[in-house]
Z-matrix of the N, CA and C atoms (Angstrom, degrees):
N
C 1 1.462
C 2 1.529 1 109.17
N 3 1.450 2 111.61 1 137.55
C 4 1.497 3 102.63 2 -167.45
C 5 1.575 4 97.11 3 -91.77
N 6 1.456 5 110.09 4 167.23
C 7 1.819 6 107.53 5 -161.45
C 8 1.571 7 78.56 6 -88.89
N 9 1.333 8 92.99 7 155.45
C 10 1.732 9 116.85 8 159.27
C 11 1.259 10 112.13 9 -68.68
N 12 0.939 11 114.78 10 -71.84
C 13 1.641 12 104.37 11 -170.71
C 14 2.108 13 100.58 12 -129.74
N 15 1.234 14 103.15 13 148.60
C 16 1.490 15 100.43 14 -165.76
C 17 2.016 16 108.96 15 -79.09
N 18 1.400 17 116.19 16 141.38
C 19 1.067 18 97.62 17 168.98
C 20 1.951 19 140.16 18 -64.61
N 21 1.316 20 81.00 19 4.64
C 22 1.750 21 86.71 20 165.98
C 23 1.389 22 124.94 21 -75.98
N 24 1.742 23 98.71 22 -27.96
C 25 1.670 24 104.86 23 -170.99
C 26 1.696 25 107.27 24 -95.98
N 27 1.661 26 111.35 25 6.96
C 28 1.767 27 106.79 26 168.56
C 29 1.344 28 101.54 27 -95.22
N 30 1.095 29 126.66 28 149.04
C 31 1.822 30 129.25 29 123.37
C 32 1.099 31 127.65 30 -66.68
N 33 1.463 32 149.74 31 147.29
C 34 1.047 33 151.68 32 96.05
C 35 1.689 34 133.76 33 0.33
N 36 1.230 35 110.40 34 83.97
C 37 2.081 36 89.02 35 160.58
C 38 1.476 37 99.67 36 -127.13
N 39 1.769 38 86.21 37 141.29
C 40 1.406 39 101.89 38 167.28
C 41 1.854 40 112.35 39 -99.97
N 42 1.068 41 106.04 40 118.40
C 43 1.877 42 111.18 41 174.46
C 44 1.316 43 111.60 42 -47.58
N 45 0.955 44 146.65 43 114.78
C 46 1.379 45 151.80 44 170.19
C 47 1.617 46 130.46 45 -113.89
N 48 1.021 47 96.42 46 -24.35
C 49 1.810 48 129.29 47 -172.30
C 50 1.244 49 111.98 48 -44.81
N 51 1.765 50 114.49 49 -37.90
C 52 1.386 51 89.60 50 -156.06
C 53 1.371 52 123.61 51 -91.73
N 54 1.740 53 123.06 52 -143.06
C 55 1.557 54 106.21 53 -149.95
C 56 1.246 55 81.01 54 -107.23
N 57 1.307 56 140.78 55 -18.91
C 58 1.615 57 128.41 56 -171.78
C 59 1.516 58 122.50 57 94.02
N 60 1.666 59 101.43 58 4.69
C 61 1.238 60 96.13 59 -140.54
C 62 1.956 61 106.35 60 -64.60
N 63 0.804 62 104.97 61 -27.09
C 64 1.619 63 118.22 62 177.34
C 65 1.559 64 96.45 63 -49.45
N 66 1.348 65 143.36 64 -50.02
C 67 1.582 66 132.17 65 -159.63
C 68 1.913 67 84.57 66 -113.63
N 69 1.058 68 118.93 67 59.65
C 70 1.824 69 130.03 68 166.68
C 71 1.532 70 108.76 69 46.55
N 72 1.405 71 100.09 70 61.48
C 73 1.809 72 107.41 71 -167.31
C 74 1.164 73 124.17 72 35.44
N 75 1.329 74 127.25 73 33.76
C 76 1.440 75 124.38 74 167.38
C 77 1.383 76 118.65 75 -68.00
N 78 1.785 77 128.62 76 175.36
C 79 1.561 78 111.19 77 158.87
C 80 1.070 79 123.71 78 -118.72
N 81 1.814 80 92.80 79 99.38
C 82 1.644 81 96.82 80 175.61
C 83 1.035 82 145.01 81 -58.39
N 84 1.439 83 109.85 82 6.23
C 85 1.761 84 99.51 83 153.57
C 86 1.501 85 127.57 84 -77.51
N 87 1.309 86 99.76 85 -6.41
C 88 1.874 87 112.14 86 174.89
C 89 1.818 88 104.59 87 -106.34
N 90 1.250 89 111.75 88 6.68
C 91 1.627 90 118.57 89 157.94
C 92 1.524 91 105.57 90 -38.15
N 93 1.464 92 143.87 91 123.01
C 94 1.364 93 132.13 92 139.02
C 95 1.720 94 126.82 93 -66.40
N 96 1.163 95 96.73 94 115.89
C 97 1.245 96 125.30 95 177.02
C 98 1.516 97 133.12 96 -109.76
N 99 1.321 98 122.53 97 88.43
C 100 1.299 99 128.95 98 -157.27
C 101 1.655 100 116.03 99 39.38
N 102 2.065 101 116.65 100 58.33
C 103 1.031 102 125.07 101 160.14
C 104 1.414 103 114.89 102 105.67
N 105 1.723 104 102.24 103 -18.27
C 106 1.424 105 110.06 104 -167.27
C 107 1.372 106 105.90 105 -155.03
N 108 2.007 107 104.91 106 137.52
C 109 1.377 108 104.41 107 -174.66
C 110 1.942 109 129.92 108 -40.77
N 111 1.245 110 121.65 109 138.65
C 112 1.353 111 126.84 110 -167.55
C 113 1.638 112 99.41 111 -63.94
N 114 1.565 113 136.47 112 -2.45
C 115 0.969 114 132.43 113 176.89
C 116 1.890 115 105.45 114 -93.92
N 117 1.378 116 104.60 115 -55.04
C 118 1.564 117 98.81 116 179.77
C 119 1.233 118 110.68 117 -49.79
N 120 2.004 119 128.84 118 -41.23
C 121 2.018 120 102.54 119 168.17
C 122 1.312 121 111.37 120 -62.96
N 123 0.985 122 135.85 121 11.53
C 124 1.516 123 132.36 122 -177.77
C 125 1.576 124 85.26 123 -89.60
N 126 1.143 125 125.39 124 -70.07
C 127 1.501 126 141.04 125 178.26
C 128 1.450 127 129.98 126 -39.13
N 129 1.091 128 92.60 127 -46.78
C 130 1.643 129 103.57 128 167.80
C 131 1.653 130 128.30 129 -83.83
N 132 1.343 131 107.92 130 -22.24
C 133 1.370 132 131.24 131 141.16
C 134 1.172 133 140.88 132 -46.68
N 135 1.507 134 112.49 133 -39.94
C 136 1.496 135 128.51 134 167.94
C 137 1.656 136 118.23 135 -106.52
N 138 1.195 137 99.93 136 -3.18
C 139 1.757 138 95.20 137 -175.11
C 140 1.598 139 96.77 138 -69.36
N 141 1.358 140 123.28 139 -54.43
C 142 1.880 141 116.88 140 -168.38
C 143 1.117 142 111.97 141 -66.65
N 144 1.704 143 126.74 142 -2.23
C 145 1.407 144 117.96 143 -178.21
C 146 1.664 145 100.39 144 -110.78
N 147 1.128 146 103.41 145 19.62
C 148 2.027 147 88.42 146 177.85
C 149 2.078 148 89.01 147 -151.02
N 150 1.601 149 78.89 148 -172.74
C 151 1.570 150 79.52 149 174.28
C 152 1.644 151 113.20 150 -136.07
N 153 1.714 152 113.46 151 14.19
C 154 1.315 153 82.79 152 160.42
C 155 1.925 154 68.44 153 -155.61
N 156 1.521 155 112.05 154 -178.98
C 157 1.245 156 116.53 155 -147.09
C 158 1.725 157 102.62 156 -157.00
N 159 1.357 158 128.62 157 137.34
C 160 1.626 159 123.33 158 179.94
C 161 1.913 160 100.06 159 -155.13
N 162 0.730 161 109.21 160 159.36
C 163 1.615 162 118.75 161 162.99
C 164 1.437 163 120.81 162 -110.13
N 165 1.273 164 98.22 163 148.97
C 166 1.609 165 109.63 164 170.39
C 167 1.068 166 105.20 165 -91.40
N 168 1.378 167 149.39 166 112.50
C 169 1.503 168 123.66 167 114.93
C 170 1.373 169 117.84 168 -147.78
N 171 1.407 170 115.63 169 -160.94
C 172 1.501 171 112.26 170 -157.22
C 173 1.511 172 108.45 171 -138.23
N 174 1.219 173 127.28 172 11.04
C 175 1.549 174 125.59 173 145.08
C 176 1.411 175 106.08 174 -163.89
N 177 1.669 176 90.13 175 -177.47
C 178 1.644 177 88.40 176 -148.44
C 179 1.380 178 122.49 177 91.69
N 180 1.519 179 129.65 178 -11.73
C 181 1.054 180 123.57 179 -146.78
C 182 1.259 181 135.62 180 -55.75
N 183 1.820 182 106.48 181 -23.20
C 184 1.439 183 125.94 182 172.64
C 185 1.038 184 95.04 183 -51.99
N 186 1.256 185 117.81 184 -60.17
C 187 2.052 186 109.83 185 -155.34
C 188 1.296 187 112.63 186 -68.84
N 189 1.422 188 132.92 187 -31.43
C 190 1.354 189 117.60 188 167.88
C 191 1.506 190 111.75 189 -84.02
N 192 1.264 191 139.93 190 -2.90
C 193 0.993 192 134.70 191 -178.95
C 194 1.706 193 95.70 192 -83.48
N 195 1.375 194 122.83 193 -10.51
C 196 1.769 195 116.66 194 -164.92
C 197 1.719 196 78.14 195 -98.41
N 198 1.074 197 132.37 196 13.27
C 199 1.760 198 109.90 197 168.33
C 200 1.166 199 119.50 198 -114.57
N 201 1.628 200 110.87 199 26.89
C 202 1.252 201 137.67 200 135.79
C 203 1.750 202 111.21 201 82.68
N 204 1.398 203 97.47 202 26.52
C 205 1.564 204 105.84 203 178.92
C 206 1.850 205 111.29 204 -138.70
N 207 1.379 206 108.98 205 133.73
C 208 1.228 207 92.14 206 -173.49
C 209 1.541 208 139.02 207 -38.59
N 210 1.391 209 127.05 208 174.26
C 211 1.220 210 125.63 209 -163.18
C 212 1.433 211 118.25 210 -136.28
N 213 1.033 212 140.12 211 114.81
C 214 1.358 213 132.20 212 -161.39
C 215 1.295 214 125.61 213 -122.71
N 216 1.506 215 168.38 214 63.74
C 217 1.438 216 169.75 215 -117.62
C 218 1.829 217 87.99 216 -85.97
N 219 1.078 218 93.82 217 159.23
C 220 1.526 219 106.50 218 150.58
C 221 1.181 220 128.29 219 -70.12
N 222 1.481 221 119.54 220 136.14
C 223 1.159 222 120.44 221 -172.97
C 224 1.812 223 108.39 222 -92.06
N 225 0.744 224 109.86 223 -5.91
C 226 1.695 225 116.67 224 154.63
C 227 1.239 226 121.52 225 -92.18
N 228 1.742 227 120.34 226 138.96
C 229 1.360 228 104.78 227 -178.43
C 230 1.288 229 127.55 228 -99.19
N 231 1.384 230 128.35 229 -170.44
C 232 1.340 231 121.41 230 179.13
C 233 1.853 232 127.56 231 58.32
N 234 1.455 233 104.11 232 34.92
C 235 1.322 234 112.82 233 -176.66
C 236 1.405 235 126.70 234 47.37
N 237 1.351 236 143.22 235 70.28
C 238 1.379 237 153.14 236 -127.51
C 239 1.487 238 93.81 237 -123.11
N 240 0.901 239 110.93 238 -21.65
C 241 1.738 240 115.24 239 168.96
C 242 1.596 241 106.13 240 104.13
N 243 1.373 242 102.05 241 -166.45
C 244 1.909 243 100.76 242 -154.55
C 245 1.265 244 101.99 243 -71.49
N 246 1.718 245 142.43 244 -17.39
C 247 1.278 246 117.76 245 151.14
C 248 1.224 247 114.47 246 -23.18
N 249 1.246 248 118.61 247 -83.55
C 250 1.327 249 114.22 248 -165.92
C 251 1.450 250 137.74 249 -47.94
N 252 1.488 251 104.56 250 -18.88
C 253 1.263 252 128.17 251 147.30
C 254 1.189 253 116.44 252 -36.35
N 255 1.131 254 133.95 253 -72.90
C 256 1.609 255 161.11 254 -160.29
C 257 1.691 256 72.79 255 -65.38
N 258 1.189 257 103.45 256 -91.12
C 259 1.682 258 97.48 257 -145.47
C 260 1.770 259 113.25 258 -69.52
N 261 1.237 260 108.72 259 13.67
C 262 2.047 261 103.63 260 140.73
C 263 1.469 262 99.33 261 -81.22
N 264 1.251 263 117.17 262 -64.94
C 265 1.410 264 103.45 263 -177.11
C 266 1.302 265 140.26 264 -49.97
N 267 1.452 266 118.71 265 -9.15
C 268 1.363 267 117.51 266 -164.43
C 269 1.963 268 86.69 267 -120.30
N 270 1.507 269 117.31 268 2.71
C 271 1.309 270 116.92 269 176.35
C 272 1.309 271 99.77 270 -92.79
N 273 1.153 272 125.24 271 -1.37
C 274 1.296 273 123.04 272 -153.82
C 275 1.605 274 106.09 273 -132.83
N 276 0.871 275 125.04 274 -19.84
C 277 1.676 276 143.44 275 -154.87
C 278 1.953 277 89.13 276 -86.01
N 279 1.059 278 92.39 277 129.24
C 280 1.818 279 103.10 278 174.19
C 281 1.673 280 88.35 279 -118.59
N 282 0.703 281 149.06 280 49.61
C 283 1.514 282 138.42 281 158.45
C 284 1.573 283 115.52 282 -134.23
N 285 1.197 284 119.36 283 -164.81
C 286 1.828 285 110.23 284 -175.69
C 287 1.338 286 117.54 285 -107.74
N 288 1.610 287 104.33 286 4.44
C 289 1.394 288 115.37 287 -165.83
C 290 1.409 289 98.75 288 -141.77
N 291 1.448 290 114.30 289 143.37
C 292 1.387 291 108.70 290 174.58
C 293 2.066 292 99.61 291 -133.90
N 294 1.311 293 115.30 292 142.92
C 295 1.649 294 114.28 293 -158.55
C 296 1.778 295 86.64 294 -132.37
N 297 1.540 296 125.58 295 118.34
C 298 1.490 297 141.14 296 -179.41
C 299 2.026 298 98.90 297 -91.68
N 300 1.192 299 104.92 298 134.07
C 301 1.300 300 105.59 299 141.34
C 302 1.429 301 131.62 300 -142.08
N 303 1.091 302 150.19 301 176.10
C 304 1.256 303 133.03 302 -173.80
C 305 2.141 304 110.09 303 -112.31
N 306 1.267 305 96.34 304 134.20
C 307 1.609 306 110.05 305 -163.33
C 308 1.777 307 100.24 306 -45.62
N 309 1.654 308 124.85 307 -34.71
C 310 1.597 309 126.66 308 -166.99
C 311 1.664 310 94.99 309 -90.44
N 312 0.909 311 141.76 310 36.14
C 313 1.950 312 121.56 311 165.17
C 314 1.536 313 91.87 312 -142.26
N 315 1.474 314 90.78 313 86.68
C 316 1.858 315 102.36 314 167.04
C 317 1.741 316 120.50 315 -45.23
N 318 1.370 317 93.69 316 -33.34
C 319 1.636 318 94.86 317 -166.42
C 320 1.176 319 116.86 318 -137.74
N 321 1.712 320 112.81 319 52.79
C 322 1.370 321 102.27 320 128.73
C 323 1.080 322 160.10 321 13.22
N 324 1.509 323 138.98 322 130.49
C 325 1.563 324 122.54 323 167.42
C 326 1.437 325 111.04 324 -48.09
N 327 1.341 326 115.38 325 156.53
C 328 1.299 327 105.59 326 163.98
C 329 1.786 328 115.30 327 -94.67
N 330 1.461 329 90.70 328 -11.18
C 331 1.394 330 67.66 329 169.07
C 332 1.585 331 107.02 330 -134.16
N 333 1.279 332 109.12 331 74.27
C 334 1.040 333 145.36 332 173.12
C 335 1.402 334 123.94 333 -53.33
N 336 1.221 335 112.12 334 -33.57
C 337 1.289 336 132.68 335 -179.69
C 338 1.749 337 125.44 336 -113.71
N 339 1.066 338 94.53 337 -4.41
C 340 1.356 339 118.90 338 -175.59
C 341 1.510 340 104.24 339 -80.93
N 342 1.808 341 104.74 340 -63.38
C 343 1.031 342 121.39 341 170.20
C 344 1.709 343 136.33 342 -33.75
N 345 1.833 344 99.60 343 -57.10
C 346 0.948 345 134.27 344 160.07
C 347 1.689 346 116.84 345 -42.93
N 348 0.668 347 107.13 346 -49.48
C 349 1.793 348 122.69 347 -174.52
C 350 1.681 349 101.18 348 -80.32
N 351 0.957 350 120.41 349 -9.63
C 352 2.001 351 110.65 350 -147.84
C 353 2.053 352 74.12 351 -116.88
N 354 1.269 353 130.03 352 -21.04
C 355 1.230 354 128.02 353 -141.10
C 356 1.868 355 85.38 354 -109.49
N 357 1.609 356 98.68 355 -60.48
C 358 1.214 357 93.48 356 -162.13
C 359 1.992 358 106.67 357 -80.65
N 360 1.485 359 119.10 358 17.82
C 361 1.503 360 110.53 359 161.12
C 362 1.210 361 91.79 360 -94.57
N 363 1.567 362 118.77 361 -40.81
C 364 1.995 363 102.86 362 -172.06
C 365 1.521 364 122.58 363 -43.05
N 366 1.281 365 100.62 364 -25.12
C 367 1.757 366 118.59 365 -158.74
C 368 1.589 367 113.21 366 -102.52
N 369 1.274 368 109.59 367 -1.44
C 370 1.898 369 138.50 368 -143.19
C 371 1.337 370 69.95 369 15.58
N 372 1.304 371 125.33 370 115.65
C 373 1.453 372 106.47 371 162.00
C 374 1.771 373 83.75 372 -138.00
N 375 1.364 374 119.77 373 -166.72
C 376 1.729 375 118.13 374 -152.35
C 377 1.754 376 99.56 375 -130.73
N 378 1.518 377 109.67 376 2.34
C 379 1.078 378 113.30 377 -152.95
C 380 1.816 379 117.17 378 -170.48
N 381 1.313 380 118.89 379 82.25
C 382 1.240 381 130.77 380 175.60
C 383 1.870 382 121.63 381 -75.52
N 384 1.181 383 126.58 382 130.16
C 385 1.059 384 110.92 383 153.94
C 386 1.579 385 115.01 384 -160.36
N 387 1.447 386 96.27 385 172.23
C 388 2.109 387 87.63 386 -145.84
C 389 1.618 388 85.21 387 -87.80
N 390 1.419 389 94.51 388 177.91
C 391 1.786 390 114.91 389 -174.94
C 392 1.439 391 89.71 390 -151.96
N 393 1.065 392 109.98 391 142.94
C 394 1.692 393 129.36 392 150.37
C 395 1.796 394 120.96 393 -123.23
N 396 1.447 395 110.06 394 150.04
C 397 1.135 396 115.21 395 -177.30
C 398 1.831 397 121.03 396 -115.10
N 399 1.167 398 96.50 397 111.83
C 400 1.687 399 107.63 398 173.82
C 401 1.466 400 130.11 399 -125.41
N 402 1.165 401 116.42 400 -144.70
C 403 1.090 402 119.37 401 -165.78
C 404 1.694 403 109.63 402 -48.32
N 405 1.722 404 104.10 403 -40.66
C 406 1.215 405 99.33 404 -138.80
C 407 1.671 406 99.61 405 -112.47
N 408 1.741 407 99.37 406 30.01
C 409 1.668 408 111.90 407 -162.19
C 410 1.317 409 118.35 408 88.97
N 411 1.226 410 113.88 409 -173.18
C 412 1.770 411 112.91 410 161.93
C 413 0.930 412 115.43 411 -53.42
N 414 1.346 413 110.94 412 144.91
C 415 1.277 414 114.27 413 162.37
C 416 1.448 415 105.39 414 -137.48
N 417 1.473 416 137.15 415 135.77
C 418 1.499 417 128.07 416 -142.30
C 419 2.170 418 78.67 417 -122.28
N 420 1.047 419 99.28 418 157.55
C 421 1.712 420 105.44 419 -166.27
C 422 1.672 421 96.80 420 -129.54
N 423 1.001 422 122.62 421 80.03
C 424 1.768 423 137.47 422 -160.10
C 425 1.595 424 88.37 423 -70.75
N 426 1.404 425 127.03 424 -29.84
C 427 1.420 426 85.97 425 -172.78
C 428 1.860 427 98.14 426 -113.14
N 429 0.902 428 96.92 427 72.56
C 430 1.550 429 132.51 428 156.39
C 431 1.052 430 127.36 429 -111.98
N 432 1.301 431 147.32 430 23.39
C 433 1.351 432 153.88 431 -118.74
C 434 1.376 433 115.09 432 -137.01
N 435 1.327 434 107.39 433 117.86
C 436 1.750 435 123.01 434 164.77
C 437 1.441 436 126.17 435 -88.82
N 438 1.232 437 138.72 436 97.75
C 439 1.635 438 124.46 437 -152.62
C 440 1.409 439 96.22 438 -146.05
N 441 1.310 440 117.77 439 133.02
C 442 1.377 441 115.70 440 162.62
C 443 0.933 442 134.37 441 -56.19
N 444 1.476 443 122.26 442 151.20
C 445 1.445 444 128.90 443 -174.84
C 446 1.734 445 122.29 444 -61.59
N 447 1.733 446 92.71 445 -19.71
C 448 1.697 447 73.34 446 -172.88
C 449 1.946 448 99.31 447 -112.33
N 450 1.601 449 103.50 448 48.18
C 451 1.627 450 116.22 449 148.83
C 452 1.508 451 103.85 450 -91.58
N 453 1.354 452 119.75 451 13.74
C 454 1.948 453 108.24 452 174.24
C 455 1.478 454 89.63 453 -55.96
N 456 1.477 455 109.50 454 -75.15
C 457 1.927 456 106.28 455 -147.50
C 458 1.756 457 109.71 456 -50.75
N 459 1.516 458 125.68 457 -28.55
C 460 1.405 459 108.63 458 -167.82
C 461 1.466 460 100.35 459 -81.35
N 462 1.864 461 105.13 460 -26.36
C 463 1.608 462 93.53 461 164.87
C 464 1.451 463 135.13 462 -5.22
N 465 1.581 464 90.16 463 -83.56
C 466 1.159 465 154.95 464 -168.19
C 467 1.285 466 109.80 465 -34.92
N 468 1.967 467 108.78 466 -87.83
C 469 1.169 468 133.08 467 134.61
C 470 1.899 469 105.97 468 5.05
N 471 1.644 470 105.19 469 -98.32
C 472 1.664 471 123.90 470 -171.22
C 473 1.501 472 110.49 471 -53.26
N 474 1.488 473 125.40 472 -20.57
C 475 1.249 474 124.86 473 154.38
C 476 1.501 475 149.47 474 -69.80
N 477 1.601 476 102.49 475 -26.09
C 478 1.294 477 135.15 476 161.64
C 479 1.394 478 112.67 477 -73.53
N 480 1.194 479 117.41 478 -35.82
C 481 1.772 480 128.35 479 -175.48
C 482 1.743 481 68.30 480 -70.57
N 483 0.786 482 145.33 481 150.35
C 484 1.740 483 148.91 482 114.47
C 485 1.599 484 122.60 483 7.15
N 486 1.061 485 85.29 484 -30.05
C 487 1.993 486 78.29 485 -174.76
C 488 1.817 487 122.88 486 -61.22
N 489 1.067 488 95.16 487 173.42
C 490 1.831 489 95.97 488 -169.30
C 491 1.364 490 109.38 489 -158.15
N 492 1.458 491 133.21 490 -15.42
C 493 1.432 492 135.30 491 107.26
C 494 1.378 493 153.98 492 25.00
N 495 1.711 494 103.60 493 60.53
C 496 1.551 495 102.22 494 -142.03
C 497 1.935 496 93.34 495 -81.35
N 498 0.663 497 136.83 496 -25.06
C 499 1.495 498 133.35 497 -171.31
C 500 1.774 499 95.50 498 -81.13
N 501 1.608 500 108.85 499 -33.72
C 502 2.457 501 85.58 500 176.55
C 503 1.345 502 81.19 501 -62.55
N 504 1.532 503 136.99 502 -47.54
C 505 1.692 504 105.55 503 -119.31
C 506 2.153 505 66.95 504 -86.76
N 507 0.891 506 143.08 505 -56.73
C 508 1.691 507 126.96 506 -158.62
C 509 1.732 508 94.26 507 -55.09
N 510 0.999 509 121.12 508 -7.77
C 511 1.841 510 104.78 509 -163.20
C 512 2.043 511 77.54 510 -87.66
N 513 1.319 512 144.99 511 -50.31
C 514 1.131 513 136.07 512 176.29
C 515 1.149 514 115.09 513 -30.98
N 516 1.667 515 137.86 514 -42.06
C 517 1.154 516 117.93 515 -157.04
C 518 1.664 517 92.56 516 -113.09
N 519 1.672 518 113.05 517 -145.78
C 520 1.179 519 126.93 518 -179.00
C 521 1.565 520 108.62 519 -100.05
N 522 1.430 521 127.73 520 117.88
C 523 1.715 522 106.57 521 -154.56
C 524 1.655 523 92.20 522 -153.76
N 525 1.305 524 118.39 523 127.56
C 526 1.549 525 123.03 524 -159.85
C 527 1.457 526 80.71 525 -119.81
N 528 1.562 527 109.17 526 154.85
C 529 1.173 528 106.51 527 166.77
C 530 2.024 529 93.02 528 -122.84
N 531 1.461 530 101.65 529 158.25
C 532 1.469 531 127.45 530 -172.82
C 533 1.263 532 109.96 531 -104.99
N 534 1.312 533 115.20 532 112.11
C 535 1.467 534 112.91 533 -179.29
C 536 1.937 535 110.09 534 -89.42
N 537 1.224 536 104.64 535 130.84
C 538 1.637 537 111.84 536 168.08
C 539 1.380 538 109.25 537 -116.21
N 540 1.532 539 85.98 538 140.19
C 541 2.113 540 92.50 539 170.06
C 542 1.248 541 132.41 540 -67.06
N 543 1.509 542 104.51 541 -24.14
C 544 1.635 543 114.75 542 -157.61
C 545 1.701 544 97.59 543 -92.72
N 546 1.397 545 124.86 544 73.04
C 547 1.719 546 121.16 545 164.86
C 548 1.448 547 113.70 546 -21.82
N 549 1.293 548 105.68 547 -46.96
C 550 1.678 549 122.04 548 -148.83
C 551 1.694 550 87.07 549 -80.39
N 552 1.028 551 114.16 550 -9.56
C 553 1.823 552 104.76 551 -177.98
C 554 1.221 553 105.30 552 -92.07
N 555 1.123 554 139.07 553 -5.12
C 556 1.335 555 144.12 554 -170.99
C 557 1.900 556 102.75 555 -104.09
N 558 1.177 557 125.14 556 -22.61
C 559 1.194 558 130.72 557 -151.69
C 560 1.753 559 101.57 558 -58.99
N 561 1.587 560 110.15 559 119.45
C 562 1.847 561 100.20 560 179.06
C 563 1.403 562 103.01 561 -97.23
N 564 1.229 563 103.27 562 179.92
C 565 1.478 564 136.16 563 174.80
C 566 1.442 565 107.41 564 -104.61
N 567 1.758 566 127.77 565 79.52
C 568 0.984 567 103.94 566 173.20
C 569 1.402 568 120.27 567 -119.95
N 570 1.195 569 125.95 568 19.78
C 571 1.676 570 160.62 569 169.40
C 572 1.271 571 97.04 570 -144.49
N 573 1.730 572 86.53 571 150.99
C 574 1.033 573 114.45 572 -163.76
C 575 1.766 574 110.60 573 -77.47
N 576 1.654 575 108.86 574 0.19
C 577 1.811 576 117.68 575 -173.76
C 578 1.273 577 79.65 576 -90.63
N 579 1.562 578 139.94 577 -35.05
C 580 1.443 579 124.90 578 -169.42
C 581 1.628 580 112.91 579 -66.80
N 582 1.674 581 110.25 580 -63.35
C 583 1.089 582 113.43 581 162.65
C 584 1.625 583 119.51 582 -13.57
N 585 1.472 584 139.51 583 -48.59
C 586 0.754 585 157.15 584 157.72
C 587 1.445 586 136.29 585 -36.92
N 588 1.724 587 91.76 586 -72.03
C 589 1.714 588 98.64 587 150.11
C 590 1.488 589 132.09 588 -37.87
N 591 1.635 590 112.18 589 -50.76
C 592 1.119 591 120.55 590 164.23
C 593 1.495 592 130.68 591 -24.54
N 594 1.732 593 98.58 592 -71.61
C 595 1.392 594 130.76 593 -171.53
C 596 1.462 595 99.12 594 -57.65
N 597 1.703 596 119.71 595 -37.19
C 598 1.351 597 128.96 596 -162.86
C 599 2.073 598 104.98 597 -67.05
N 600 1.518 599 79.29 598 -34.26
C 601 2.103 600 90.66 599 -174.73
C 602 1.772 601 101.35 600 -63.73
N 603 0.845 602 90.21 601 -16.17
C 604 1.611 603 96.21 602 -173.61
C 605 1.602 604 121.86 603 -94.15
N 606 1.707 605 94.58 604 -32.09
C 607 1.790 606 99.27 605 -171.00
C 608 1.408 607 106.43 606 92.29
N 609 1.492 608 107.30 607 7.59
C 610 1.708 609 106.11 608 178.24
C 611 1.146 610 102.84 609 -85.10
């Protein structure tokens, strides 16, 4: 099968930004997770599926800056949520493709991005993001997201209006969602009993 789009022309971002507030404002991307921050499996997870790679977040910065890939804050202040994510990353992105994941779901598809890419050329659509189905129906996982680089300006634009709203600003463009089988690959860390669960799938 020929690739959809090559991994030279995605980036990588890992979400890092937010306030934590669910695990008592800590930053869970510096969570330890079987030995190593819950952001580097985010990292090491996504490095073989793209070809170049940066983080979001907004303190701490030394320590993600020591995992040796650029580092980016939000360019909105006061934690506005993974929009703002997106648009450091997509301010920042020199390639034609920009690929989101979030720093708490260690285990991912691996080919997560593969998927993503093969779905959203089938669809020419401007905007991929995965869904899984469980108990409780779909459930679509927005910051899973494959989107081209030149959605910076409506970003931009829909960010300045006030909104923070990642499903209005994707309902604007052309935006497929990707269904995966594996629920359990999606599973976050967003308390600190989850964190746990995690470690538990493991025997950590």
């Amino acid at each position: 099968m020929a690739i959809a789009i090559a991994k030279q022309d995605i980036t990588g971002l890992i979400l890092a930004g937010g306030r934590g507030s669910r695990m008592g404002g800590v930053d869970k991307g510096l969570q330890n997770h079987l030995g190593m921050p819950l952001a580097m499996h985010a990292l090491m997870r996504l490095s073989p599926q793209v070809g170049h790679l940066m983080i979001n977040a907004n303190r701490n910065l030394g320590a993600y800056e020591s995992f040796g890939i650029p580092v980016w804050p939000d360019a909105l202040a006061d934690y506005p949520g993974p929009l703002a994510g997106f648009l450091a990353g997509l301010e920042h992105c020199e390639t034609p493709y920009l690929v989101t994941v979030p720093c708490d779901t260690p285990n991912f598809p691996e080919n997560l991005v593969s998927r993503l890419a093969a779905v959203l050329v089938d669809h020419d659509a401007d905007i991929a993001m995965a869904s899984t189905t469980g108990a409780e129906g779909v459930q679509v996982q927005p910051v899973f997201c494959l989107m081209k680089a030149t959605l910076m300006e409506s970003l931009i634009r829909f960010t300045q209006s006030g909104q923070r709203k990642i499903d209005k600003w994707t309902a604007e463009h052309r935006c497929i969602e990707v269904p995966f089988d594996d629920e359990a690959a999606f599973f976050n860390a967003n308390t600190t009993d989850e964190l746990r669960q995690l470690q538990a799938r493991h025997g950590g």
